[in-house]
C-alpha positions in Angstrom: 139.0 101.5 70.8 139.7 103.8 68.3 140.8 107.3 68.6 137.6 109.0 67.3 135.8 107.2 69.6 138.1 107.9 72.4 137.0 111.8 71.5 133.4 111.4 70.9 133.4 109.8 74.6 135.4 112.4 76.0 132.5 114.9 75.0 129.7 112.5 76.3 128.5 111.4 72.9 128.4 107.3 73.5 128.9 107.2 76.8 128.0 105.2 79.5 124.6 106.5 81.2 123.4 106.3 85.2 120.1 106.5 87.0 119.6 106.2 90.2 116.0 104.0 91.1 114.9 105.2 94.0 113.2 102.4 96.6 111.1 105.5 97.2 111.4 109.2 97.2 109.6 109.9 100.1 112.0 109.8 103.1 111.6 110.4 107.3 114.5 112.6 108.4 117.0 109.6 109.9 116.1 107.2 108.0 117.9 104.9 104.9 118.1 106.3 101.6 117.8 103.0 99.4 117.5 102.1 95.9 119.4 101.2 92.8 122.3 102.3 90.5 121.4 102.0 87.2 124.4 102.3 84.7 123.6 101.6 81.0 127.0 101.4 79.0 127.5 103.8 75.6 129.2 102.9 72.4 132.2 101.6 73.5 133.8 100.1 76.6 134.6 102.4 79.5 136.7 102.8 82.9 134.4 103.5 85.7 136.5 105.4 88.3 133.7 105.7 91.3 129.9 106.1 91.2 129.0 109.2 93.6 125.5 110.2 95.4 125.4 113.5 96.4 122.8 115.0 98.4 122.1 118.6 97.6 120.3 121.6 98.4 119.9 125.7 97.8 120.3 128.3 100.9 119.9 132.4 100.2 122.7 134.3 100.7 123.0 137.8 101.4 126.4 140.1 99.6 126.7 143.6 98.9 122.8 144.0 99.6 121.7 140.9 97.2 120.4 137.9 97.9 121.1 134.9 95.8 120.9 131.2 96.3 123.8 129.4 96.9 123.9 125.3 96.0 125.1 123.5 99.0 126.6 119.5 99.5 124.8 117.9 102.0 126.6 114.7 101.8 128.4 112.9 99.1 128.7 108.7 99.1 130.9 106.9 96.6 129.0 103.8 95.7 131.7 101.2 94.4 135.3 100.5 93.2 136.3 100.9 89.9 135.1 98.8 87.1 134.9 98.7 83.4 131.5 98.1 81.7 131.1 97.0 78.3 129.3 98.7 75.2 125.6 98.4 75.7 126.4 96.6 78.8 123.5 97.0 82.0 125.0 96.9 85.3 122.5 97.7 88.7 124.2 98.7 92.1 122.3 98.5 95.5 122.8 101.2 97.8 121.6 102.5 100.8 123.2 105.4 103.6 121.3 106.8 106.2 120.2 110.5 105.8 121.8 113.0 107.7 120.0 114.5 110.8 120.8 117.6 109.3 119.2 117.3 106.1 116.4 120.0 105.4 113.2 119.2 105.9 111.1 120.1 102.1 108.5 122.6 103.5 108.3 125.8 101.6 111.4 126.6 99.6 113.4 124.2 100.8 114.5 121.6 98.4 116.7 118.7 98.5 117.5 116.2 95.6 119.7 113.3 95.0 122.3 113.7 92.3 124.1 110.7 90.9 127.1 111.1 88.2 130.0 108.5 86.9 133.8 109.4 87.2 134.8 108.3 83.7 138.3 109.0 83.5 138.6 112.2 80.2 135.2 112.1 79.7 132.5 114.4 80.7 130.7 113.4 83.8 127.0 112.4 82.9 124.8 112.9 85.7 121.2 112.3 87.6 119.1 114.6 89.3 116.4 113.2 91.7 114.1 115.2 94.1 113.2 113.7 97.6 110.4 114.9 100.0 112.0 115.1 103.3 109.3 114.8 106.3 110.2 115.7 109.8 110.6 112.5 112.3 107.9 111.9 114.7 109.3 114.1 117.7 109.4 117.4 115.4 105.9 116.8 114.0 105.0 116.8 117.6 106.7 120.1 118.0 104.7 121.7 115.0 101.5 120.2 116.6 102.0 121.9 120.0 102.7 124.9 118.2 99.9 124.9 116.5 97.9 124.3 119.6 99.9 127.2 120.9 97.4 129.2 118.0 101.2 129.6 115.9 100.7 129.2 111.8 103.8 128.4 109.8 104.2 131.3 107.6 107.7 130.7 105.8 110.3 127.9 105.7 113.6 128.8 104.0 117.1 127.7 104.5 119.8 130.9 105.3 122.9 131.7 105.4 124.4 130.6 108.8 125.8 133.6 111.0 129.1 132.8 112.3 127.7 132.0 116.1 125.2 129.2 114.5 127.3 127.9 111.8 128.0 124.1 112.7 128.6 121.1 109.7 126.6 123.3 106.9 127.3 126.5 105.9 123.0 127.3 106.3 120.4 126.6 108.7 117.0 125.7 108.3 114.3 128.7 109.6 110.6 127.8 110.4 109.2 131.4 110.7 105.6 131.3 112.6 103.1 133.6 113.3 100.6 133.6 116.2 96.7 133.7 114.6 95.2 133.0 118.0 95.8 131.7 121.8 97.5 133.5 124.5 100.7 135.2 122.4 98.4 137.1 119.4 99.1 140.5 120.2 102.0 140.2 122.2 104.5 138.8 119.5 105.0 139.6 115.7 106.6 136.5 114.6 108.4 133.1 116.0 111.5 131.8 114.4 112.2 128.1 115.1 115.8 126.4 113.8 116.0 122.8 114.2 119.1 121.2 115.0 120.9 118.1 116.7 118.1 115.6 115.8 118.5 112.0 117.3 116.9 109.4 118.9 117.3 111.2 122.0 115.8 114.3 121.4 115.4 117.4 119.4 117.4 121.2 120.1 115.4 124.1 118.8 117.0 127.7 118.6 113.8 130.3 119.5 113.9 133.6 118.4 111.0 135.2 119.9 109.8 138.8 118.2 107.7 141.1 120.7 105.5 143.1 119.5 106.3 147.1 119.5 104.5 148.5 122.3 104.5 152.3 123.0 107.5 154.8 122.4 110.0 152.1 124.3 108.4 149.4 122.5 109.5 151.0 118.8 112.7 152.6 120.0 113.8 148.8 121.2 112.3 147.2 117.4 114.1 150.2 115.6 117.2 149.0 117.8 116.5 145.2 117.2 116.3 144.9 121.1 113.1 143.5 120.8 113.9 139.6 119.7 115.2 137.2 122.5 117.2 134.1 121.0 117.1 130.7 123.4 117.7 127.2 123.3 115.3 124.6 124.2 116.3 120.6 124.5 112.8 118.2 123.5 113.3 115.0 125.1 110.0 114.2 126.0 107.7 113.0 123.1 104.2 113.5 125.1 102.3 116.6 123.2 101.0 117.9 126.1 104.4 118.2 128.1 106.3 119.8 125.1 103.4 122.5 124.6 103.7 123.6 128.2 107.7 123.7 127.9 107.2 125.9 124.7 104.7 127.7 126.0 106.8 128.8 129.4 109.8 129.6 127.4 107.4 131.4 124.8 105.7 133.2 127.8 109.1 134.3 129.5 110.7 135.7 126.8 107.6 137.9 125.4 
């Protein structure tokens, strides 16, 4: 190889190129991420050091009164061992990893994509950006639907900054912030935040924080005092609709 080449693939010009060929980008919470590596080699033979997958999303963060999103590594896979691939040479790696349970789910503004780049060793690190729809497992879609039985519309979903107390893996957790349109808490609540956490095969743990509604002098003085919001944890185990709509709906009722 010769030395100008050397430099034109230190800058990217000529070099090797990867895709990543999704089996599909439509993905249950839990489940395999599959698909393809697709690496198409440039001008001139290169050392691939490690192929990499990582999964990425944005979370807003708050700092000297401004809010700005913050890019956040959800997980990061190496696909293979090193290798050298020739000019123009086409090379296809199967992959698979199972998402974590504490990937965002992509309801309002949450996004999550797949990004794939080569470590080429002096050379820039070309790189693929896919975007995956993330839908909730079975037992969490069962949660929505009781709250919406419950007369709650999902208003906002948006991935925060985690307070110390909540912080686990990630630095961000995922809010579901509902609003009650009808059935027994209109009126008596302004809003219901849900976080979703600890997702298995076992069950699910939501975080409640349950807003009441101002009501009379006490009722403002407590909202002006951020007295009014109870926080609690509830464990889902059973998947029946009925049974986890009553369990919401006691907690719910208790704490309003």
């Amino acid at each position: 190889m010769s030395f100008f080449n050397k430099i034109l693939s230190s800058v990217g010009i000529g070099a090797a190129k990867v895709d990543a060929r999704l089996a599909s980008d439509k993905i249950v919470l839990g489940e395999e991420l599959k698909g393809i590596i697709h690496v198409q080699g440039g001008d001139i033979e290169q050392q691939i050091d490690e192929i990499y997958l990582s999964l990425q999303t944005t979370y807003l963060k708050e700092s000297d009164d401004k809010k700005y999103h913050q890019t956040a590594t959800i997980t990061k896979v190496k696909i293979n061992e090193p290798f050298v691939i020739m000019a123009n040479e086409i090379k296809e790696i199967p992959f698979a990893f199972p998402l974590p349970s504490d990937t965002p789910i992509t309801l309002g503004s949450s996004k999550v994509w797949l990004e794939t780049g080569l470590d080429i060793k002096g050379a820039v690190d070309p790189s693929d950006k896919d975007f995956l729809e993330v839908a909730p497992p079975p037992l969490v879609q069962t949660i929505f639907s009781a709250l919406r039985d419950l007369g709650f519309n999902l208003r906002k979903v948006e991935n925060e900054a985690a307070p110390y107390h909540l912080r686990k893996r990630l630095p961000f957790i995922q809010e579901f912030e509902f609003y009650p349109t009808a059935g027994p808490f209109r009126g008596k609540l302004d809003e219901l935040e849900v976080v979703i956490s600890n997702v298995s095969q076992q069950g699910v743990e939501l975080l409640l924080e349950v807003d009441r509604r101002a009501r009379g002098l006490g009722g403002f003085l407590s909202e002006a005092l951020e007295m009014d919001e109870s926080l609690v944890k509830v464990m889902i185990t059973n998947p029946d609709q009925a049974a986890i709509r009553r369990t919401l709906e006691d907690v719910i009722q208790r704490y309003s």
